[in-house]
C-alpha positions in Angstrom: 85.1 119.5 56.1 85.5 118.1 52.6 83.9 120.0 49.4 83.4 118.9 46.4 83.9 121.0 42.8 80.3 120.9 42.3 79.3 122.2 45.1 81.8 125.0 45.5 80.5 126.0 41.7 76.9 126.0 43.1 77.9 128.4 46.2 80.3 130.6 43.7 77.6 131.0 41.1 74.8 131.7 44.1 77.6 134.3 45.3 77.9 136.1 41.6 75.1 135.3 39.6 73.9 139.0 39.9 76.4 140.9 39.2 79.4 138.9 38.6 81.2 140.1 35.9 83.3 137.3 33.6 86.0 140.3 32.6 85.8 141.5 36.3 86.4 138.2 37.5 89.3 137.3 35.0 91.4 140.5 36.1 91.4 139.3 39.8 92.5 135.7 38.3 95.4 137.4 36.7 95.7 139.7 39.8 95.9 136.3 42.4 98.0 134.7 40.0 100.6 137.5 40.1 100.1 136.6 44.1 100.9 133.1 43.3 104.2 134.0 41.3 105.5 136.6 43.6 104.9 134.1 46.8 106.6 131.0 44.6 109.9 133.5 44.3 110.1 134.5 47.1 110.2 130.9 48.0 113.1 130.2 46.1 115.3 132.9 47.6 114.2 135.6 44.4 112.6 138.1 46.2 113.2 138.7 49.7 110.4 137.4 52.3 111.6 138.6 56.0 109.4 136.6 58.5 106.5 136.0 56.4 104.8 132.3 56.5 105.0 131.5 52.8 103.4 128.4 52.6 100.0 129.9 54.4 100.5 132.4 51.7 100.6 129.8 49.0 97.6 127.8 49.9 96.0 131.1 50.5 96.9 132.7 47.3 96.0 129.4 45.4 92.9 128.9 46.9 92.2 132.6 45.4 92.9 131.5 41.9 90.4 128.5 42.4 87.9 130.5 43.2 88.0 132.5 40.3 88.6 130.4 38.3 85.6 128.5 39.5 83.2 131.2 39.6 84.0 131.9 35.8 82.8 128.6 34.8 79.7 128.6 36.9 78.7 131.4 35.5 79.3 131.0 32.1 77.4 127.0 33.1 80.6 125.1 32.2 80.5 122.1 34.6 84.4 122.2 35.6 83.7 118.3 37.3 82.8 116.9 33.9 85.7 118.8 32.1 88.4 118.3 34.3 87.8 114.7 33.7 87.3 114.7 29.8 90.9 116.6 30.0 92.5 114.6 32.2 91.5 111.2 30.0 93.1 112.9 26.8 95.9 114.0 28.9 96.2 110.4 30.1 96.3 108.9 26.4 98.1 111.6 25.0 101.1 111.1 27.9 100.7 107.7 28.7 99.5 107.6 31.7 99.4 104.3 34.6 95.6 105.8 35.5 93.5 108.1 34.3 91.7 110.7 37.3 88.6 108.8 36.8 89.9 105.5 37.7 92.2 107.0 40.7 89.2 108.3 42.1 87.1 105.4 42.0 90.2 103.1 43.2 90.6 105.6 46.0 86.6 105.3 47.0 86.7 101.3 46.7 90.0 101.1 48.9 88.4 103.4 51.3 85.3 101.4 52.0 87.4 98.5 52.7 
């Protein structure tokens, strides 16, 4: 199954839109995102990792950080669809960029109908 960013904004905001917290929610960003570093060194040989399957710790570990960092934005209504590609565009003039997001994506769609 495929989700989109909108509607993983609609569940998180339906999840914590009575009681999330945006402080709350920001600490176990930071927290997951000391996950992410300590998984990504251990990766390349700085910490020791025994037997452990870091790459299902990544994805887990990332997938963490998007979701708080999803579930800020909904609830403080910031439409992270709409802003990731605004960002991305200036990103793509500012660095000179082949394609913007925007036009990937709807190059993607076109060659996928086809």
């Amino acid at each position: 199954m495929k989700i989109t960013i909108d509607e993983l904004q609609e569940y998180l905001f339906d999840h914590y839109k009575n009681g999330g917290v945006d402080q709350s929610l920001f600490m176990k960003l930071v927290e997951e995102i000391g996950e992410v570093a300590e998984v990504l060194n251990k990766k390349a040989g700085r910490k020791s990792a025994d037997q452990e399957d870091l790459q299902t710790q990544l994805g887990n570990e990332l997938a963490d950080v998007i979701h708080y960092t999803i579930a800020i934005a909904a609830l403080n209504s910031i439409d992270m669809n709409d802003v990731i590609i605004s960002k991305d565009k200036t990103a793509s003039i500012k660095y000179n960029h082949r394609v913007n997001l925007e036009q990937f994506v709807k190059d993607c769609r076109t060659n996928n109908k086809e």
